[in-house]
C-alpha positions as CSV (number, residue, x, y, z in Angstrom):
1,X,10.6,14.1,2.8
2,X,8.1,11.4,3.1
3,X,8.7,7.7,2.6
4,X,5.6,5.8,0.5
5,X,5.9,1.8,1.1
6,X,4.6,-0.8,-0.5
7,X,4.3,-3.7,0.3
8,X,4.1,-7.2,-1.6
9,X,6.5,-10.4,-2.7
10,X,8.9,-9.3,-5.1
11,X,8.8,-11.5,-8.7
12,X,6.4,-12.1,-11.5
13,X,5.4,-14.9,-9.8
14,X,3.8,-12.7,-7.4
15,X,2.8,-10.0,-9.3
16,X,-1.2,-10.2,-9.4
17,X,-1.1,-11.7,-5.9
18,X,-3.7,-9.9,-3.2
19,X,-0.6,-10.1,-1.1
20,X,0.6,-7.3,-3.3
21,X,-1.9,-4.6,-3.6
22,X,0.7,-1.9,-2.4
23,X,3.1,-2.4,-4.8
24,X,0.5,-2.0,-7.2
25,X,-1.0,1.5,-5.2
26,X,2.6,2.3,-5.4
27,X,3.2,1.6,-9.0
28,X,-0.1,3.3,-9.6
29,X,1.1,6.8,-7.7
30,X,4.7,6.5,-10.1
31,X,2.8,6.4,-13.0
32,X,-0.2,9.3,-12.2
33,X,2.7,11.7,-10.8
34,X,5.6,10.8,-13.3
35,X,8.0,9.5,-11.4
36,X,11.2,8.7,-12.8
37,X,12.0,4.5,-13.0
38,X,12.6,2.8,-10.2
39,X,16.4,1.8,-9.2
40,X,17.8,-0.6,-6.6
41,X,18.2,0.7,-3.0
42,X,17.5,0.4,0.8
43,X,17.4,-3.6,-0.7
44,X,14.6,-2.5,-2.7
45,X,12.9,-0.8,-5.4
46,X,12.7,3.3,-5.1
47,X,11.7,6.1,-7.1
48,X,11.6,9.7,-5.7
49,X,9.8,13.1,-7.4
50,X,7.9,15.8,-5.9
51,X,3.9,15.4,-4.8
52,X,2.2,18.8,-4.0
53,X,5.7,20.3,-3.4
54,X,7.2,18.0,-0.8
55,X,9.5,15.5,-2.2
56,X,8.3,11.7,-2.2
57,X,10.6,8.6,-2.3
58,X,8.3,5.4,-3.1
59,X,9.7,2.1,-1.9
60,X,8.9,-1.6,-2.4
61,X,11.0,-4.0,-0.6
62,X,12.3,-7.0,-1.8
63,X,13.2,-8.5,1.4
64,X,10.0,-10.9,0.7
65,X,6.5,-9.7,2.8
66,X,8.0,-11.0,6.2
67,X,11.0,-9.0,6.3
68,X,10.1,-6.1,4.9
69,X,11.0,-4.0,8.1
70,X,14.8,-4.4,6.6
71,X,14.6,-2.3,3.6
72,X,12.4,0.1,5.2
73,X,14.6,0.4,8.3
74,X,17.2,0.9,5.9
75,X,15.8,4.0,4.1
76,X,14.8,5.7,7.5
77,X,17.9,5.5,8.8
78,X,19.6,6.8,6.3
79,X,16.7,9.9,5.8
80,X,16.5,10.2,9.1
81,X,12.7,9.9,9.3
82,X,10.4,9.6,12.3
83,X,6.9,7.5,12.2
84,X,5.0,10.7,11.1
85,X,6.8,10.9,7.7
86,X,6.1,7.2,6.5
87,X,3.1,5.9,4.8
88,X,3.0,2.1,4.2
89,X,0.4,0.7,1.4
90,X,-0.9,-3.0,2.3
91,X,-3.2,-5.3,1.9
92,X,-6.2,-5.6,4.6
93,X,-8.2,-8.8,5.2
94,X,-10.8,-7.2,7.4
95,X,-12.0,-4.4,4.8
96,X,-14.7,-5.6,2.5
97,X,-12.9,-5.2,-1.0
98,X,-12.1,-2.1,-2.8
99,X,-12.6,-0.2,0.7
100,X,-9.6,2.0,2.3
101,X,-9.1,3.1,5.6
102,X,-6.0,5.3,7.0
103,X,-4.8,4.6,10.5
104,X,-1.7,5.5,12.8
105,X,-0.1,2.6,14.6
106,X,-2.5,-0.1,16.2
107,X,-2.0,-3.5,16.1
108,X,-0.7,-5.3,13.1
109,X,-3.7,-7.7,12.9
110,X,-1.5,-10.4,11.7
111,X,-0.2,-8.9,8.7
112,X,4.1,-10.2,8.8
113,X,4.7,-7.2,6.8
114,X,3.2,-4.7,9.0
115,X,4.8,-6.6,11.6
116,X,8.4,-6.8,10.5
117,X,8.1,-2.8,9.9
118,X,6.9,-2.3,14.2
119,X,9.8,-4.4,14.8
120,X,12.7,-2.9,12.9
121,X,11.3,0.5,12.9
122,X,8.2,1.9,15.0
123,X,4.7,1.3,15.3
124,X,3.2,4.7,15.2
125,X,3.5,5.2,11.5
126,X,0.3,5.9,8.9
127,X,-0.9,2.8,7.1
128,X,-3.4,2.8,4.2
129,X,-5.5,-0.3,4.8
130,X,-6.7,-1.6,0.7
131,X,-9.1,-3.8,1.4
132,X,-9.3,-7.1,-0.1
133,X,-12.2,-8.8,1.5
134,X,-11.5,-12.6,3.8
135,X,-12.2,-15.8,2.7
136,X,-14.3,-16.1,5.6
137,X,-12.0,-19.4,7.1
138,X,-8.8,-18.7,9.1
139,X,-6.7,-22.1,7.3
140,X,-7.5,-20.3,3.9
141,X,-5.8,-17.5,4.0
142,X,-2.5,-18.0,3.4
143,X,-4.1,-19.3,0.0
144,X,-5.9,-16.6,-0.4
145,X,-3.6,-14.0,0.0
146,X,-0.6,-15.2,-2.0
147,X,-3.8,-16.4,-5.0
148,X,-3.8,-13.9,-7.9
149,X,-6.8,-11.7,-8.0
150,X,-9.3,-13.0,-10.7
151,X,-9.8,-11.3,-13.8
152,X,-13.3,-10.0,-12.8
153,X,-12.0,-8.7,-9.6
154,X,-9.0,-6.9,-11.7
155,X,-11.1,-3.7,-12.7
156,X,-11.7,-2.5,-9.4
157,X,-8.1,-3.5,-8.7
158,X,-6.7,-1.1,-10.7
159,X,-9.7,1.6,-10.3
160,X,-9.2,1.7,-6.5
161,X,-4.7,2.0,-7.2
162,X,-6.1,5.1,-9.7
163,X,-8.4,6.6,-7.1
164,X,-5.5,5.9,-4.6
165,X,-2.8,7.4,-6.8
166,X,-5.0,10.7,-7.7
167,X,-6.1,11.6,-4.4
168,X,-2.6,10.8,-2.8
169,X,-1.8,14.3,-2.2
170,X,-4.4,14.5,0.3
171,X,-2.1,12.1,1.9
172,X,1.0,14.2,2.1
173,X,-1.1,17.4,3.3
174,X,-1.7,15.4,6.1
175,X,-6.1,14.9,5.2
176,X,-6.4,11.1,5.5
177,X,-10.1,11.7,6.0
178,X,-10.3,13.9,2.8
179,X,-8.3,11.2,1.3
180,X,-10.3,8.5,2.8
181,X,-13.7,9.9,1.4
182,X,-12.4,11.0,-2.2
183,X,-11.5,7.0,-3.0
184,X,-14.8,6.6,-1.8
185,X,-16.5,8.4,-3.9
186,X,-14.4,7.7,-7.0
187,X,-15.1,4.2,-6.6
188,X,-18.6,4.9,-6.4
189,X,-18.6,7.0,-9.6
190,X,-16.8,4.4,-11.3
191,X,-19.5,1.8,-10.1
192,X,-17.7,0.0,-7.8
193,X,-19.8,-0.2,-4.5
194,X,-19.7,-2.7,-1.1
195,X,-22.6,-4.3,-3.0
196,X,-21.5,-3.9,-6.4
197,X,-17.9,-5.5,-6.5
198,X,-18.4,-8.7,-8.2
């Protein structure tokens, strides 16, 4: 089994927040792969089907962004999983936006989320890193993060959770670079480029 997080604020208050990109990844990969509804476990939201033959559970905590290492310590204990079977979805100040980048373990580079998860958990799990650009001053991004994304940046939002959710099965063969470089060029063919965002 592998275990997809993601992470965000749980609430429609939050819902269009940058903060919550990877429950919208998340949400996107349910709906591409027909996963059944989500139900209430591991203090969260889950939903479980098969992706290329291996059986997925998707998770989205609602522990709040800084304690999400509760609900997913909760579903790895109980599965018995080890770092090389979960996947977390979050949101990446240092990637221009609409960019993704997989990585094992590193530093948390501030994100509480990411943080919590190293400290209830491990460290040496995969993270997909969604980018979502910086508001180029470090006392504006709490703002910034927890601020809806605008309607104009809402297109490649949900193009970038689309490319994410159709080439996640790269993601559970174990290809992040395959995976890497198919968002990339699905963004591209949908005309969202580094220059071409906004």
């Amino acid at each position: 089994m592998l275990l997809f997080v993601g992470l965000g604020n749980p609430g429609r208050a939050y819902h269009m927040n940058r903060h919550n990109i990877g429950f919208m990844a998340v949400d996107a990969i349910a709906r591409v792969h027909n996963f059944p509804p989500f139900k209430s476990r591991f203090q969260g939201q889950v939903s479980e089907a098969p992706i290329n033959g291996e059986k997925v559970l998707l998770l989205k905590p609602e522990t709040f962004m800084n304690d999400s290492g509760r609900s997913v310590s909760d579903a790895t204990h109980f599965y018995k999983l080890s770092p090389r079977e979960v996947v977390v979805f979050h949101d990446e100040l240092d990637l221009a936006p609409g960019k993704v980048r997989v990585k094992k373990g590193g530093g948390n580079a501030g994100h509480n989320g990411l943080r919590s998860i190293t400290e209830r958990f491990n460290n040496d799990y995969r993270r997909v890193r969604l980018g979502i650009g910086h508001p180029g001053d470090k006392a504006r991004v709490h703002d910034y993060v927890l601020g809806n994304f605008p309607q104009v940046e809402q297109l490649w939002v949900e193009a970038l959770c689309g490319a994410v959710a159709k080439n996640v099965g790269e993601l559970v063969e174990g290809d992040d670079a395959t995976f890497q470089n198919k968002v990339y060029l699905a963004m591209e063919s949908a005309g969202f480029t580094s220059e071409g965002l906004f």
